[in-house]
C-alpha positions in Angstrom: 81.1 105.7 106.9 81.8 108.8 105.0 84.8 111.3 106.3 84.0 114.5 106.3 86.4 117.3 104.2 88.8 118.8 106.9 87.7 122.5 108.0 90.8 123.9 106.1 93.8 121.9 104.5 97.3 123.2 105.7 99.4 124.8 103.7 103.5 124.6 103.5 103.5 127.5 105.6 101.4 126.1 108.1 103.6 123.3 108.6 107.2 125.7 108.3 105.1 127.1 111.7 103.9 123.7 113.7 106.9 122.1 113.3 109.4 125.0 113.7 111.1 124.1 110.6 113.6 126.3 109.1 111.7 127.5 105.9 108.9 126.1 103.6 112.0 124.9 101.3 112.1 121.9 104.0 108.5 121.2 103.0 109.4 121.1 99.3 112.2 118.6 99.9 110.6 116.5 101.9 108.0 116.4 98.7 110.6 116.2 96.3 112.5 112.7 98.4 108.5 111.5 99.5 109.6 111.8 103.2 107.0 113.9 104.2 103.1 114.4 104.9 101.6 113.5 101.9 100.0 116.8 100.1 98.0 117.6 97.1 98.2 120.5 94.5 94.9 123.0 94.3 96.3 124.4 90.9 99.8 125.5 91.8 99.0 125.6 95.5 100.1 122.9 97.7 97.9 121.9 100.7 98.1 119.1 103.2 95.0 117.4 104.7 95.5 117.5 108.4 94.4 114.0 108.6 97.4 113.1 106.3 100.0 115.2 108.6 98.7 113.6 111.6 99.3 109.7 110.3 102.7 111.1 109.2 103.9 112.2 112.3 102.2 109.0 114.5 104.7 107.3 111.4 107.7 109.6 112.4 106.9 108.4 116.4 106.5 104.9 115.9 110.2 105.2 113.7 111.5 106.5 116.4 110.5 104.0 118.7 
């Protein structure tokens, strides 16, 4: 089964905004430690498939559990 290419990948601001975080620094250090969603770089832009930000946060839930 093919998957299809998301509508738009997310960028770091994107996530600074559904998460609330303080600034898009966070998203960098998560990067930097691998804590976070896992991204890709579209030259020197980073972007997030939203797929990949939604099995990291189901990950962050079932931690927490």
């Amino acid at each position: 089964m093919p998957s299809e290419l998301p509508i738009r990948f997310l960028t770091p601001e994107d996530l600074v905004e559904m998460f609330e975080l303080p600034s898009v620094e966070t998203v960098y250090q998560w990067r930097r430690k691998r804590t976070g969603p896992r991204g890709f770089r579209v030259g020197r832009h980073l972007r997030f498939d939203p797929n990949d930000v939604r099995c990291w946060v189901d990950s962050q839930l079932g931690e927490a559990a």
